[in-house]
N, C-alpha and C positions, 0 to 999 in steps of 0.2 A: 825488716824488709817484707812480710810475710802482710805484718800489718798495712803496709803501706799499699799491698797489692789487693788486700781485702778492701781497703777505705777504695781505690780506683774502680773494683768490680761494684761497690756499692754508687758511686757518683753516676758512671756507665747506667746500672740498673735505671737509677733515676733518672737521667734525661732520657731515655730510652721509652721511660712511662710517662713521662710528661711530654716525651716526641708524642705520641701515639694517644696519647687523651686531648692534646692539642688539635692535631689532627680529627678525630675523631667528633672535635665541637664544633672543627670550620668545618665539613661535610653536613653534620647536624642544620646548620643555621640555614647553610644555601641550597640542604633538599627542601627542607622546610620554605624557605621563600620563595624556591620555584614553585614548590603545590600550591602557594597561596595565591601567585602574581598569577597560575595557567589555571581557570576555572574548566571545567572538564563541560564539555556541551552534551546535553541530552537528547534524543531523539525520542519521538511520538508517532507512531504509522497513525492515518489516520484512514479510520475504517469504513469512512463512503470510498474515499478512492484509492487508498492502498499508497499515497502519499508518504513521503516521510518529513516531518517538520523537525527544525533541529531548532532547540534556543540552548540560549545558555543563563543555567542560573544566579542569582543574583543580580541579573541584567534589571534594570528597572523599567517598568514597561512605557514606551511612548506613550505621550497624549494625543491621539490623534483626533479629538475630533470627529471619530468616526468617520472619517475620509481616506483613512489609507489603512484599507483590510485587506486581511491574508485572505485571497479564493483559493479553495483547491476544487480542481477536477474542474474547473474552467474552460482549462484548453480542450479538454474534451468533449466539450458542446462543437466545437470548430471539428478536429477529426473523426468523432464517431457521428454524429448528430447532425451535421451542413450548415450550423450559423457560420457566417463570415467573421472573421476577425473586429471588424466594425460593429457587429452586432452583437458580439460579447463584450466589448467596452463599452456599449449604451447600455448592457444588461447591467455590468457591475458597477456606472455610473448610479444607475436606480436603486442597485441595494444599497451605494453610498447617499441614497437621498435619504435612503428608508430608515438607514442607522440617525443620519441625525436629526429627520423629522419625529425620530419614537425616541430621542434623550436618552436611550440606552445602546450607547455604541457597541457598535461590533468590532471585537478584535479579529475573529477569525470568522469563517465562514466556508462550508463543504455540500459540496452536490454530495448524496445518495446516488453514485452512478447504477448501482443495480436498481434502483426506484425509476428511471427514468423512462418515460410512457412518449411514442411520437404520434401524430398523426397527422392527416393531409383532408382536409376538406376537399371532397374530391368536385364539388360545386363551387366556392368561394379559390380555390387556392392555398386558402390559409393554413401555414403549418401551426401545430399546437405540439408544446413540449412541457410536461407534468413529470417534475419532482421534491424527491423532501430536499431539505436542507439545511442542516447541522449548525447551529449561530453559537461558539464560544464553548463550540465542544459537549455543548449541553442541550440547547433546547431544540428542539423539531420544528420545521414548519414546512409547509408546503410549498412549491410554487407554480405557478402556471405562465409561461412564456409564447404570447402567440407572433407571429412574424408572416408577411406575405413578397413572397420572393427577396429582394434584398433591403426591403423594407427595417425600419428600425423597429425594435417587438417590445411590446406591451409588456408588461411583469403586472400580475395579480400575488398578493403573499396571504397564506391564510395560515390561523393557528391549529392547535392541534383536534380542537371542536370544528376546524373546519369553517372557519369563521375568520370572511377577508380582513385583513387586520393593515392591507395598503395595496393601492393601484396606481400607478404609475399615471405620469398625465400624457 
């Protein structure tokens, strides 16, 4: 009898550990698949405008052709500076010309808002707005933006010798 009650604590112990290692490998499989199937997104402040850009990794990046870039600090040519909404869509039409007339597309692209210089022709009318501008995170260039009342504005781009490098027609 005594046997029979040892052989029962013994069978118990066992399903008992194979309950529990069983368990333990379905938990295993499905944290694991969720980390793999939920890619965790990154964030990037970005330091002309204090921006935050989120991607996520592993994404493969579009081909765009240089026609569909990320502007930051755009809209605040419209609220700090007086272009019109119009007049920032002609501007970042231009930089869309500029990427694919120079074959080296732009993915992203950022005002230097503390770069940013205005001024008023106080003879002509003409506004004129000078700053840098960040191409892909990395390179500098300058730009000079002139506009007369709600006129559509010129974009001059120069490198960092300061050397036009595109003008808008």
């Amino acid at each position: 009898m005594k046997n029979q009650l040892n052989k029962k604590i013994v069978i118990a112990a066992a399903a008992f550990i194979i309950f529990v290692a069983l368990i333990s490998v379905i938990y295993l499989i499905f944290n694991k698949t969720s980390d793999n199937n939920t890619p965790k997104a990154v964030s990037y402040v970005d330091p002309g405008t204090g921006d935050v850009v989120i991607t996520v990794p592993g994404k493969t990046p579009e081909d765009t052709n240089g026609r569909d870039i990320t502007m930051l600090g755009f809209d605040r040519l419209i609220t700090d500076y007086g272009m019109t909404f119009e007049q920032v869509k002609v501007l970042q039409s231009k930089l869309n010309d500029y990427s694919t007339a120079n074959k080296n597309f732009i993915q992203e692209i950022s005002i230097t808002l503390s770069s940013v210089e205005t001024t008023i022709n106080s003879d002509t009318g003409i506004a004129t707005l000078k700053f840098e501008l960040t191409i892909n995170r990395s390179t500098k260039i300058s730009a000079k933006v002139s506009y007369f009342g709600i006129d559509n504005p010129s974009l001059v781009l120069y490198n960092s010798n300061n050397k036009q490098i595109f003008k808008s027609a």
